[in-house]
PAMARMI-201974 format. One record per residue (C-alpha): x, y, z; residue in one letter. Coordinates in steps of 0.2 Angstrom, whole numbers, plus 5000, padded with zeros to 4 digits. Layout:
X|Y|Z|a
...
***
This chain:
5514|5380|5612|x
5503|5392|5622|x
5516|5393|5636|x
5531|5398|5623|x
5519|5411|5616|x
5515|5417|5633|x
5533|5421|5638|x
5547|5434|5634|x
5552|5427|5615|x
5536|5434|5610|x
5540|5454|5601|x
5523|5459|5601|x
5511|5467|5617|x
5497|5456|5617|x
5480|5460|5624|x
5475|5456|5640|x
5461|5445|5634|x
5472|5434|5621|x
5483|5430|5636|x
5469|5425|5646|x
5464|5413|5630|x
5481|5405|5628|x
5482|5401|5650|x
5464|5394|5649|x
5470|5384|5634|x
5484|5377|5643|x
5473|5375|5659|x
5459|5365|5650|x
5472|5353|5639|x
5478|5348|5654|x
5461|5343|5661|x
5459|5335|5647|x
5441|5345|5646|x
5431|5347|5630|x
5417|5355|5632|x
5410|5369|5618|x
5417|5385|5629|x
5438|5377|5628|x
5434|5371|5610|x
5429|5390|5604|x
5444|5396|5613|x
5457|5382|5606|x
5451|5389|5589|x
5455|5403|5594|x
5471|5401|5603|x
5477|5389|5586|x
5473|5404|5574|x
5485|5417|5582|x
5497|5402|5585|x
5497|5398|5566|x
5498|5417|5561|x
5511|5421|5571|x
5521|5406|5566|x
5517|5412|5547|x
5522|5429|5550|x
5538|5428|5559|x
5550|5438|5552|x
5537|5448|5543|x
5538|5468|5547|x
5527|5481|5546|x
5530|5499|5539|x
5530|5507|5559|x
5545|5493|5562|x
5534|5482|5572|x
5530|5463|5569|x
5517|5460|5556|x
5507|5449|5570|x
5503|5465|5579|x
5490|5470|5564|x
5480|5453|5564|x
5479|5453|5583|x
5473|5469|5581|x
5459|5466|5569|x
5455|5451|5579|x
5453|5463|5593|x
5440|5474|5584|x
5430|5458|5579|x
5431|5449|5597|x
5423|5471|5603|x
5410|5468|5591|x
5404|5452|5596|x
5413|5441|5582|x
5410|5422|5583|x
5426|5411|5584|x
5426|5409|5568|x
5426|5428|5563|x
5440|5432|5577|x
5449|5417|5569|x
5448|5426|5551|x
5453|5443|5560|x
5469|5433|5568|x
5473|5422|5547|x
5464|5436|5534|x
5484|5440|5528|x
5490|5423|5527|x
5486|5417|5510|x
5489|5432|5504|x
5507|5437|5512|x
5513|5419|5517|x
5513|5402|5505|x
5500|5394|5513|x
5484|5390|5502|x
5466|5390|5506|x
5464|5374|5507|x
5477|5372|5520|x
5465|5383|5531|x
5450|5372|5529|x
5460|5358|5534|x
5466|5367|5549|x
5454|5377|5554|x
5436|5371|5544|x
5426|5377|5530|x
5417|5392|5542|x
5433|5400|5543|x
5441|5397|5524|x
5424|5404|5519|x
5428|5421|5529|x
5446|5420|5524|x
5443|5416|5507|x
5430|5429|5505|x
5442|5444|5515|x
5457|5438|5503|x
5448|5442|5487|x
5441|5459|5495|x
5460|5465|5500|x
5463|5459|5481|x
5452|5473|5476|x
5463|5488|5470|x
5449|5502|5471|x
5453|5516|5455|x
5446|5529|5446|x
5442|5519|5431|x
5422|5517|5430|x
5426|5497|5424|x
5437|5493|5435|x
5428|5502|5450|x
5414|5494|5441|x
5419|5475|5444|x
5426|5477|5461|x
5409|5482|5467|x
5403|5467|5460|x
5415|5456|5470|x
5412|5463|5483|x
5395|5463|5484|x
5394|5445|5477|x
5407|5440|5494|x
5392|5451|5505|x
5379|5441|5497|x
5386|5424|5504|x
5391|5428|5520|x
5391|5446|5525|x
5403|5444|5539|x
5417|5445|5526|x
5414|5464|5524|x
5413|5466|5544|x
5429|5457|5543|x
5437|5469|5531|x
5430|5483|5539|x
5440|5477|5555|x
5457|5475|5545|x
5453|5494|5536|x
5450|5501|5552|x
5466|5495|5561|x
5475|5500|5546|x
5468|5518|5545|x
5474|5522|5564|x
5491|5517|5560|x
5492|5527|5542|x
5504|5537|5547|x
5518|5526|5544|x
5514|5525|5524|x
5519|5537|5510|x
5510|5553|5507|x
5500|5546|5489|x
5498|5529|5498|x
5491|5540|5515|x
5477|5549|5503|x
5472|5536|5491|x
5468|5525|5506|x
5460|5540|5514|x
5448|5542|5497|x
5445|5523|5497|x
5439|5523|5514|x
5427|5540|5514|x
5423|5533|5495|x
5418|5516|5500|x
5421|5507|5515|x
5413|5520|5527|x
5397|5521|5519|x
5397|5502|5519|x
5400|5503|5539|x
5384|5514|5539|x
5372|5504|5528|x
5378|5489|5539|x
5374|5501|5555|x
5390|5501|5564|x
5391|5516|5568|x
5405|5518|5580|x
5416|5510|5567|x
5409|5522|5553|x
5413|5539|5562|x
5430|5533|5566|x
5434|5530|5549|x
5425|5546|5541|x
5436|5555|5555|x
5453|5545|5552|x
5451|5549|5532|x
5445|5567|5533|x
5461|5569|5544|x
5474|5565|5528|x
5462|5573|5518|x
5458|5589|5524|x
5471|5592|5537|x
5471|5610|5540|x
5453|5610|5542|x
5454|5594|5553|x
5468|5603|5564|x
5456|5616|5565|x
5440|5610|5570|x
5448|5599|5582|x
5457|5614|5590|x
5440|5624|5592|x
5430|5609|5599|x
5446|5605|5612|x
5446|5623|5617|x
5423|5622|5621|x
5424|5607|5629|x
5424|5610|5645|x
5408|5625|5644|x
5397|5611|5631|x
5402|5599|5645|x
5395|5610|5660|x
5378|5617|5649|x
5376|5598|5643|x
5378|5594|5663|x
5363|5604|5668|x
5353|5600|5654|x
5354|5582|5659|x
5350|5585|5679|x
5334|5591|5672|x
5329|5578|5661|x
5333|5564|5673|x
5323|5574|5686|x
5307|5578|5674|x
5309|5558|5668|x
5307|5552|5687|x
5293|5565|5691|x
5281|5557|5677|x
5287|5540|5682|x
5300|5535|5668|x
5316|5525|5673|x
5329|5530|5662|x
5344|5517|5661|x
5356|5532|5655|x
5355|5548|5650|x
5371|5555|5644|x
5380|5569|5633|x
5388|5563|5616|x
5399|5575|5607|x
5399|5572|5588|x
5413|5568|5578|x
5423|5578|5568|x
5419|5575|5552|x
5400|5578|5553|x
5403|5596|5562|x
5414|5598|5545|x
5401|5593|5535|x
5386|5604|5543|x
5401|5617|5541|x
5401|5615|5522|x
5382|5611|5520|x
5376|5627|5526|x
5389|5640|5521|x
5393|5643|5542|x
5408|5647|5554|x
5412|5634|5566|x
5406|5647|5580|x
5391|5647|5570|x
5387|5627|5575|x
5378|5625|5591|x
5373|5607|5590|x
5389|5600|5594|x
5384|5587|5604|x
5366|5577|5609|x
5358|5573|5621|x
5355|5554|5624|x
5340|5544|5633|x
5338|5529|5635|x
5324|5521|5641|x
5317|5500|5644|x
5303|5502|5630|x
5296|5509|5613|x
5281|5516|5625|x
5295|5524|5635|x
5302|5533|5622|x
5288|5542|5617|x
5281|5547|5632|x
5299|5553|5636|x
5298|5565|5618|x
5282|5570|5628|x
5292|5576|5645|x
5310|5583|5633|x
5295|5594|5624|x
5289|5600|5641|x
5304|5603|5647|x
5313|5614|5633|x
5305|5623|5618|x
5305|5611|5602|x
5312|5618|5587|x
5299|5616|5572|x
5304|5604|5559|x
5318|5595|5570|x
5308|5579|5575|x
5311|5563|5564|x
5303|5545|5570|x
5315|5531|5567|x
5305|5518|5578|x
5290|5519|5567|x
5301|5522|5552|x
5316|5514|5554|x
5334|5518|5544|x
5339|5503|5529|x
5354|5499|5540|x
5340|5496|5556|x
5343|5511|5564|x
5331|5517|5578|x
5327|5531|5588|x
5319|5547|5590|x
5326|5563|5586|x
5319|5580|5592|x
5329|5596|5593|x
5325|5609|5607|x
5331|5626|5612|x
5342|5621|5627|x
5343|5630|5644|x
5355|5646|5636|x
5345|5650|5624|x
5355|5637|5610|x
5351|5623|5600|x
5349|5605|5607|x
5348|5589|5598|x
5339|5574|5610|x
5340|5557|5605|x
5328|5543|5614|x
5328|5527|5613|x
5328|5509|5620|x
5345|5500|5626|x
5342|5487|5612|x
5341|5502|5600|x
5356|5508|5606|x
5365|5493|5602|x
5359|5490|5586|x
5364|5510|5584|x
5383|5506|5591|x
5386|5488|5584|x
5370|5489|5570|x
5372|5472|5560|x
5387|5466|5573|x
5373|5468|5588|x
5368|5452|5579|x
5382|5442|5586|x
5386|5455|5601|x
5366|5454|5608|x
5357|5436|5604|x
5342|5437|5610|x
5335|5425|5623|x
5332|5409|5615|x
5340|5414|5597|x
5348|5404|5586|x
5367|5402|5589|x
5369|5402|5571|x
5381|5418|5566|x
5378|5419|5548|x
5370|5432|5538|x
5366|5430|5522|x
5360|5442|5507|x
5344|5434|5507|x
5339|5441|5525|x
5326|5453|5523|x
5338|5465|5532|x
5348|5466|5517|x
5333|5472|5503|x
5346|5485|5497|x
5363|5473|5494|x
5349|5462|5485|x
5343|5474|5473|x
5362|5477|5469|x
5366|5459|5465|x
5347|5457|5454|x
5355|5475|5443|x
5372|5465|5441|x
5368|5454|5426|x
5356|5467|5420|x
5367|5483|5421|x
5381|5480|5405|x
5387|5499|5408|x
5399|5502|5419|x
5394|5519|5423|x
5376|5516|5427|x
5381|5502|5437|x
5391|5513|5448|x
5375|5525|5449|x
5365|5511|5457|x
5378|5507|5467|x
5378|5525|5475|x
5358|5527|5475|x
5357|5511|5487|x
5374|5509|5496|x
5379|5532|5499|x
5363|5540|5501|x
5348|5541|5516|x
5332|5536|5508|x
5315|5545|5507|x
5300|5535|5512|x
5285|5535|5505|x
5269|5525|5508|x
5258|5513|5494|x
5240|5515|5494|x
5240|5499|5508|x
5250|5508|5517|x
5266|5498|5513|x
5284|5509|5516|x
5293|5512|5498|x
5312|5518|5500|x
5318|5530|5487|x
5332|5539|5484|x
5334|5558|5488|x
5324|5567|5474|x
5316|5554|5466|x
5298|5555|5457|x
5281|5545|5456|x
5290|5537|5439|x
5304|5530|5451|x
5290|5524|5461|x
5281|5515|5449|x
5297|5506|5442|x
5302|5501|5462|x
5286|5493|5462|x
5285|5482|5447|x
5294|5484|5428|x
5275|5483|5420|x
5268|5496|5432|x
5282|5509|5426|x
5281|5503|5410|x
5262|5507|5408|x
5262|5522|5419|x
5249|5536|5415|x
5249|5547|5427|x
5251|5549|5448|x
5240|5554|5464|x
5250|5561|5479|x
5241|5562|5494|x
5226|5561|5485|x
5230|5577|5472|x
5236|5570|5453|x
5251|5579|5451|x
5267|5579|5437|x
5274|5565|5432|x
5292|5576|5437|x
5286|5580|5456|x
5298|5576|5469|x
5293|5566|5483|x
5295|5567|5499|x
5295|5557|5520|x
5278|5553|5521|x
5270|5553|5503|x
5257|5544|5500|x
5259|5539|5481|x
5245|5531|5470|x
5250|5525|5451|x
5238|5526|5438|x
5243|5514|5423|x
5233|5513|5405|x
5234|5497|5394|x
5243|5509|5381|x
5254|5518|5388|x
5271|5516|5388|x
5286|5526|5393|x
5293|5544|5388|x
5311|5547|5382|x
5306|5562|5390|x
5307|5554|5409|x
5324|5552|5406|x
5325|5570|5410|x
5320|5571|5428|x
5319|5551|5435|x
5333|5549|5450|x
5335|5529|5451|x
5344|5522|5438|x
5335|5507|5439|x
5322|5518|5434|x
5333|5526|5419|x
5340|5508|5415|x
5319|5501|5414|x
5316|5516|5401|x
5331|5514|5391|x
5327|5494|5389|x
5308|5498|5385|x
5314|5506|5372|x
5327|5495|5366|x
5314|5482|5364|x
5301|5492|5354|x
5314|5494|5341|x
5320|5476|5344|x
5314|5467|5327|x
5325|5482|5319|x
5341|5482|5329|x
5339|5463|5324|x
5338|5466|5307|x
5351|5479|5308|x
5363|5468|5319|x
5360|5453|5307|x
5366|5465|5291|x
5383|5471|5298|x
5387|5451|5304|x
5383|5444|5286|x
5393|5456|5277|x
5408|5451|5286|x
5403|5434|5286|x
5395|5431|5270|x
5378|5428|5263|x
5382|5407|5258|x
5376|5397|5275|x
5372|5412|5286|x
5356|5405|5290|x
5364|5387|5295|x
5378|5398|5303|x
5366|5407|5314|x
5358|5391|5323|x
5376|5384|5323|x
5381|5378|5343|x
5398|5391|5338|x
5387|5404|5336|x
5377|5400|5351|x
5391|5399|5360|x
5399|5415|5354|x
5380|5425|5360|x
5384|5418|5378|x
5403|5421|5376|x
5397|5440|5374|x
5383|5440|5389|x
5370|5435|5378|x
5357|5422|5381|x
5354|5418|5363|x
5358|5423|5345|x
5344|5435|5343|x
5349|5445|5358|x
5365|5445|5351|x
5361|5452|5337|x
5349|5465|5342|x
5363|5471|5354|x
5374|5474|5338|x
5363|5481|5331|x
5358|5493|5345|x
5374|5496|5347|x
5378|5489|5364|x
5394|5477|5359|x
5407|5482|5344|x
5405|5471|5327|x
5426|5470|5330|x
5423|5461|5346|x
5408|5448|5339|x
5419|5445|5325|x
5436|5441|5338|x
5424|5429|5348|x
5417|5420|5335|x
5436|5418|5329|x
5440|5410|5346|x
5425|5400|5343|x
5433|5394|5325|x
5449|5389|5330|x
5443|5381|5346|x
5431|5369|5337|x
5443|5365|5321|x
5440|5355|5312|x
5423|5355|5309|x
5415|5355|5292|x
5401|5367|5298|x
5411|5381|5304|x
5424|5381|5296|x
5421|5389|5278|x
5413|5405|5289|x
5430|5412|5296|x
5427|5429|5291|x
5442|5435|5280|x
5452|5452|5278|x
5438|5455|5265|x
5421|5449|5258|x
5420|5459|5240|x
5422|5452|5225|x
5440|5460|5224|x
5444|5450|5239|x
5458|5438|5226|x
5467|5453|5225|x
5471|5462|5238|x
5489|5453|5244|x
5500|5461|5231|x
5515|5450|5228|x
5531|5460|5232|x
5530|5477|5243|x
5544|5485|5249|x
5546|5499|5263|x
5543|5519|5256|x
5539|5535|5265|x
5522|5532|5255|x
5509|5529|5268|x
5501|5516|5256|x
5512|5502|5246|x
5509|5497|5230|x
5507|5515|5222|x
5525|5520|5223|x
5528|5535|5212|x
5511|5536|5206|x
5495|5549|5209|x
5485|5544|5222|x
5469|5549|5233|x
5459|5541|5247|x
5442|5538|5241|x
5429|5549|5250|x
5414|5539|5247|x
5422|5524|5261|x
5435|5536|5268|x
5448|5520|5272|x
5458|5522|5286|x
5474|5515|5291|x
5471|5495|5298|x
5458|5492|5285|x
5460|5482|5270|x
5461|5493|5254|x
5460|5492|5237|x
5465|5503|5224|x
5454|5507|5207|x
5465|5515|5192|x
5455|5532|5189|x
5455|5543|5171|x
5463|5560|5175|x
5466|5558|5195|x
5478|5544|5199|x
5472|5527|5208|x
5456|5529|5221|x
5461|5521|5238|x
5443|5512|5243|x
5439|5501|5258|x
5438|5484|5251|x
5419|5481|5251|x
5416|5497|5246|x
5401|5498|5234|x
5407|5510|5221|x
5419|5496|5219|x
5408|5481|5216|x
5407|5486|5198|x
5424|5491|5193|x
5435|5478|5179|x
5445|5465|5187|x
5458|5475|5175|x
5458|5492|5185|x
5459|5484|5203|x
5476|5489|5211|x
5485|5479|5225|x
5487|5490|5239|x
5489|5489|5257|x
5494|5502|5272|x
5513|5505|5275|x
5516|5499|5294|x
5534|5503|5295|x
5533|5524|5296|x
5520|5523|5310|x
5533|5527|5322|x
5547|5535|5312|x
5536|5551|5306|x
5523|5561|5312|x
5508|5551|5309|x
5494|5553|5297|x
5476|5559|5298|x
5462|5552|5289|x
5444|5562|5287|x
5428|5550|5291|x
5409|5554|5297|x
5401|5548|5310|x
5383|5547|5318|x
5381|5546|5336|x
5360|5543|5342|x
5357|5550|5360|x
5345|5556|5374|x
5341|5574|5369|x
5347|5583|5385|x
5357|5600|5388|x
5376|5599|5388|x
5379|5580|5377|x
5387|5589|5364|x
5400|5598|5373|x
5401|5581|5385|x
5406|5571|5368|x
5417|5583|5361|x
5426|5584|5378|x
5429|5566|5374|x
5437|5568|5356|x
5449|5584|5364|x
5454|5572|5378|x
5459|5560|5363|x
5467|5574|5353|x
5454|5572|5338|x
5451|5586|5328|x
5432|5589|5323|x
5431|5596|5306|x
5411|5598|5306|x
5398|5593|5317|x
5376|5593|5312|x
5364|5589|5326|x
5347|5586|5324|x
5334|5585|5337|x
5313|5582|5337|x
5303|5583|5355|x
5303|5567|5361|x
5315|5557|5351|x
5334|5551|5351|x
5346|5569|5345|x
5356|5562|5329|x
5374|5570|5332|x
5383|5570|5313|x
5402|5572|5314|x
5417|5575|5304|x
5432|5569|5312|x
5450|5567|5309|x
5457|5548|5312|x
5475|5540|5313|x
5469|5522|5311|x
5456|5510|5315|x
5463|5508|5334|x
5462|5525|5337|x
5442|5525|5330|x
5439|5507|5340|x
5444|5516|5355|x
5435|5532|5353|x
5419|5522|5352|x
5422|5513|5368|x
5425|5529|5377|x
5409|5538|5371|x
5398|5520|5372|x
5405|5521|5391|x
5392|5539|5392|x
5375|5531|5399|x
5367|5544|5386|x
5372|5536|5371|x
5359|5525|5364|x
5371|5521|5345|x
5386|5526|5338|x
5394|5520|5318|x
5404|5525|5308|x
5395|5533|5292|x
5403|5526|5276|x
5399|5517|5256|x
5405|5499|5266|x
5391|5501|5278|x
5382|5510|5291|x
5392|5501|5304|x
5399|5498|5323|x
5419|5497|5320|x
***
C-alpha cells in the first residue's frame, strides 16, 4: 500500500516527512521489526492510507484533492509536537463527517485514543458559531465540555482552522468574513489562553486580512517599505547587548530581532488614536538566556545599556500569564533616540511562549511521563474549570456568554491575599469581585475592604499587585446596589442568587398559586410529591419540586412551558390513576362546561359565536387571541368577552354565560388585530433599562400605549406597561426576549385571571 502511495498515481504533493514515514514503513514490514518507533509510525502511515482511500474523488473548493487539507493539518500537529495519536486525528478529523464511515469503525481501526480526538473534533466542526446569544451559548458549552476531557481536541481544531484560514480565498465573499469573525471571535483567543502563540498571531493576522483589508493592505505596505532601516537599527542594538551580556559574564543562547505581526500594530493603531508613523515599537528585542537568575541579571545589563522607559517593565516569571506565559518585558529608549521593547527569557520559556500548552508534547522534560493527555483537571487549566462549574449554574444565555469572555478574551489583573496567595481578576474588577472569587459566603457576607492596608469603597477598582483584605460581618449580606459596578459575572450571578433565595419561600408560594390554578386545587398536594411531577422539575433543570416552583415564581421558566412538560409527563405515563385526573384543561373556572359551543361557522368576526351581536373585550382580564374565552350577556352594552377564569366571572348565572371562541380562519386573510393588556416587568434599577426594553417591543413592532416606572434606592424598579398584542404567541415570545436581558429579575402579564408568567 505504502509503495502505490508513494508513486505517480498519487494527485497530491506530499511533504517530505510523510514520504520518509511511508519508505520507513515499507522498510521495517519487511524486517519484520516491531518495536514502539515503527508501530508509532505504522499508525501513522495507516491514518493518511485510510483518509486518502475515504476521500478519493473528494475535491476542494481551490480544485485540489480533499487529502491535501488533512495532510496539512497533520502537518501543523506533527510542528507542534502531536503524538501519533493527534497527527492520526489531524490525517481522519473529516472522515465521519464527509465520508460513511462511523465512529466506531475508527476505534476499531485505529483505537479508542484516536476515536476520542476524532470523535471530540467532529462535534466541534458541528458547531455552527452565530449571532444568537443561545445558540452561541450552547456551543460554547460543547466545546468547552470536549476541552474538559481531553484538550488536545481543541489543538486539533485549531490545526484544521488554521489550515483552512490560509486557503480562504478560494470561498465566497459571506463565507470568507463569517469565518474571518468566528476565528478573531473565538478560535484565536482560545489559541492564546492555550499559549500558542505562533498559531494565534497567524490567525489574528489571516482574519484581520478579510476583514479589514484596506487597512491590512496598508499597514503591510508601510511595515514592507521600513524593513530594511528597523532591520539595520535592530542590528546594532543587538551587537551591543551580546557585547554588554559577555562583558558581565552572561551566555546568551540567542538574541534576535522579532518584528510584530500585523494585527497587533493595527490594534496599538486603534487603541491610542495614532498614525502608523506614529508607532515605534514595531519590533522587540529577544534574549534568551539558560536561567531564571540569567534573566534578571540580564534586565540588569539591557537597563545599563539603554535608558528604560518608566512604567514599561512587567515580570512574567514571577507572575506568570493564565495560559503559562513567561518572560520579562522592559521598554527602553533605543540607540536613535526611539522606543524599544526587550524581552528575556529562558529557552524553555521560549517554548512554552512559541508552542504554550503544545510544548507539552513538543519539549518532555527529562524523565517525564510519556503520557500525552491533558485534561481539565490539570491545574494548568483553573480558568476552562471555572467555566465548566458556571455551566449547570448559569440558566441565561447571555450571562453565560459574559463569563465566557471574562475567563476565555481578556488579560487578567493579579492581585494578592493577605497570605500572599495570587487572585486573577478580570480587567476592572473590585474587592466585591474578589470576595466572591474566593468563597460564595465570603462575598455574601462582605462588609467592607482594606487595600494595601487602606479601607477603601466597596466600587474601587483594582489593580497588578493589590494587596486585598475582606472584611465580612455575620449580618451582612449583599447590595442590589453592587450590581452597579462588580466586573465578573460570577460575581453579578452570586448577588442575583442571594437575592433570589431571600425571597425564596415567596417565589414558592407565588410559583405554587399560578401551577394550582391551572391544575386545580382537588389533589395538588398529592400531585406535588407525585414522581410525574418530580420528573417534570428535572425535565426543566430543576432538582426538585420546590426549586421548581420557586423558579416559576421568580420568573426564571414560563408557566406555558411547566404546563407543556408536565403534559409530556401525562401522556408518557398513561394510564395511571394518580396523574391522570390532573391533565390541566383549556380552563379551570366553573364555566369551563361551556365553553365548546356546538356549531360555529366562519365570519369576518374576530370572535364566533356573537355573530350579529354587540360585543366588547372585557377590560378587567383583557383576553387575547389563543386564550380560551367566555362571553357574559351584559344590560345596555352587548356580551363581555372575559378570559375564562376570570373572577368577575365566578359569579355570573349559568344563564348569561355565552359560548364563544377566537376565529382562526382571518388570521392570515386580513390585517390582524390588536389587543390592549398591562404588564409588569421587576428589574435592576440602573440608567438606560427602559429604553433597552422598549427597544425590544419596537424590534417586535409593539405599540406601547402607556408606560409607569417606579423606582426606591436599593430595590428592584417596577416597569408598568400598556401594550398592544395580536395573540398569545406574540406575548409568549416577547417574554422570552426581555427574560433573555440579564437585568430582568420578573416579568407577568397584569390581569383579573392572575398576576401570571404567560
Amino acid at each position: 500500500m505504502s509503495s502505490l502511495l508513494l508513486d505517480s498515481s498519487v494527485d497530491v504533493s506530499l511533504p517530505e516527512w510523510l514520504k520518509k514515514c511511508l519508505r520507513e514503513t515499507s522498510v521495517k514490514s519487511s524486517a519484520a521489526e516491531d518495536d514502539r518507533t515503527h508501530s508509532d509510525i505504522a499508525l501513522i502511515c495507516r491514518a493518511f492510507q485510510f483518509a486518502y482511500q475515504l476521500h478519493q474523488g473528494q475535491y476542494r473548493k481551490s480544485g485540489e484533492a480533499y487529502i491535501a487539507h488533512p495532510v496539512a493539518v497533520a502537518g501543523l500537529l506533527r510542528d507542534l509536537g502531536g503524538s501519533p495519536a493527534m497527527i492520526a486525528a489531524g490525517f481522519l478529523h473529516d472522515v465521519v463527517e464527509d465520508t460513511e464511515v462511523t465512529i466506531e469503525e475508527i476505534e476499531e481501526h485505529f483505537g479508542a485514543e484516536v476515536r476520542q480526538l476524532v470523535e471530540g473534533v467532529t462535534k466541534l466542526s458541528k458547531i455552527n458559531f452565530t449571532s444568537k446569544t443561545e445558540s452561541q451559548a450552547e456551543n460554547f458549552r460543547r466545546m468547552f465540555l470536549a476541552m474538559a476531557q481531553d484538550i488536545r481536541v481543541i489543538v486539533v481544531k485549531l490545526a484544521d482552522r488554521l489550515h483552512n484560514m490560509r486557503t480562504l480565498q478560494y470561498m465566497s465573499e459571506a463565507s470568507r468574513r463569517r469565518s474571518a469573525q468566528e476565528t478573531r471571535d473565538i478560535f484565536a483567543p482560545l489559541a492564546n489562553r492555550l499559549g500558542i502563540w505562533r498559531v494565534k498571531w497567524e490567525l489574528e493576522d489571516l482574519a484581520f486580512k478579510y476583514l479589514e483589508p484596506d487597512a491590512f493592505r496598508e499597514i503591510q505596505q508601510h511595515v514592507s517599505e521600513k524593513r530594511t532601516a528597523r532591520e539595520e537599527k535592530l542590528a546594532k542594538a543587538t551587537e551591543v547587548l551580546r557585547k554588554r551580556m559577555q562583558q558581565a559574564g552572561i551566555q546568551c543562547l540567542d538574541v534576535s530581532g522579532r518584528p510584530k505581526h500585523l494585527y497587533s500594530i493595527y490594534q496599538k493603531m486603534h487603541r491610542q488614536q495614532k498614525e502608523f508613523h506614529e508607532i515605534y515599537d514595531l519590533a522587540a528585542l529577544r534574549i534568551i538566556v539558560q536561567t531564571n537568575e540569567e534573566c534578571y541579571r540580564a534586565l540588569a545589563v539591557v537597563h545599563d545599556a539603554f535608558r528604560p522607559i518608566p512604567g514599561r517593565f512587567k515580570d512574567y516569571i514571577g507572575l506568570p500569564k493564565p495560559n503559562r506565559y513567561q518572560s520579562l518585558h522592559t521598554g527602553v529608549i533605543g540607540l536613535t533616540g526611539r522606543p524599544l521593547e526587550v524581552q528575556i527569557r529562558t529557552m524553555e520559556m521560549h517554548h512554552v511562549a512559541e508552542y504554550g500548552i503544545a510544548a507539552h508534547w513538543k519539549y518532555k522534560e527529562t524523565g517525564g511521563s510519556t503520557n500525552s493527555q491533558l485534561t481539565g483537571t490539570d491545574e494548568k487549566f483553573t480558568w476552562l474549570r471555572q467555566l465548566l462549574d458556571w455551566q449547570s449554574d448559569l440558566k441565561d444565555a447571555q450571562e453565560y456568554l459574559d463569563s465566557v469572555k471574562d475567563n476565555l478574551f481578556e488579560d487578567d489583573v493579579y492581585v494578592f491575599t493577605p497570605k500572599g496567595d495570587v487572585v486573577p481578576l478580570s480587567p476592572g474588577s473590585t474587592s466585591i469581585d474578589f470576595a466572591y472569587r474566593i468563597h460564595t459566603e465570603v462575598g455574601n457576607h462582605c462588609a467592607g475592604a482594606r487595600v494595601n492596608g487602606r479601607i477603601v469603597p466597596l466600587s474601587t477598582r483594582l489593580h497588578n499587585g493589590d494587596i486585598v483584605d475582606i472584611i465580612t460581618q455575620k449580618n451582612s449580606h449583599p447590595s442590589l446596589d453592587w450590581l452597579n459596578f462588580v466586573r465578573t459575572s460570577a460575581a453579578k450571578y452570586r448577588i442575583k442568587q442571594w437575592y433570589k433565595r431571600s425571597r425564596r419561600e415567596e417565589n414558592v408560594a407565588r410559583g405554587r398559586d399560578l401551577l394550582e390554578k391551572e391544575l386545580g386545587k382537588t389533589g395538588f398536594d398529592h400531585l406535588l410529591k407525585s414522581n410525574a411531577m418530580h420528573t417534570v422539575s428535572e425535565k426543566c433543570n430543576y432538582h426538585s419540586v420546590e426549586d421548581l416552583l420557586a423558579g416559576l415564581g421568580y420568573g426564571e421558566i414560563t408557566l406555558n412551558l411547566v404546563l407543556n412538560r408536565w403534559r409530556d409527563v401525562v401522556k408518557a405515563q398513561q394510564p395511571m390513576a394518580d396523574v391522570i385526573p390532573f391533565i390541566p384543561k383549556e380552563s379551570t373556572s366553573k364555566t369551563s362546561r361551556d365553553t365548546s359551543p356546538t356549531t360555529s361557522r366562519a365570519s369576518d368576526s374576530p370572535i364566533i359565536g356573537v355573530e350579529g351581536l354587540v360585543y366588547h373585550v372585557a377590560g378587567c382580564c383583557t383576553p387575547i387571541p389563543g386564550e380560551a374565552i367566555i362571553g357574559v350577556v351584559t344590560r345596555g352594552r352587548g356580551i363581555s368577552i372575559h378570559r375564562q377564569g376570570c373572577h368577575n366571572v365566578d359569579n355570573v348565572e349559568c344563564e348569561r354565560l355565552v359560548p364563544v371562541r377566537w376565529n382562526t380562519a382571518i388570521e392570515h386573510n386580513s390585517r390582524p388585530h390588536t389587543y390592549p393588556i398591562d404588564i409588569q416587568i421587576e428589574t435592576l434599577d440602573r440608567v438606560g433599562i427602559l429604553k433597552d426594553i422598549l427597544s425590544r417591543l419596537s424590534d417586535q413592532g409593539i405599540n406601547v400605549r402607556h408606560a409607569n416606572v417606579k423606582t426606591a434606592l436599593g430595590q428592584p424598579a417596577l416597569m408598568d406597561l400598556g401594550i398592544d398584542i395580536r395573540d398569545r404567541t406574540q406575548l409568549e415570545h416577547l417574554f422570552v426576549q426581555i427574560k433573555k436581558m440579564s437585568d430582568i429579575l420578573n416579568i407577568r402579564r397584569v390581569g383579573q385571571v392572575e398576576d401570571s408568567q404567560v
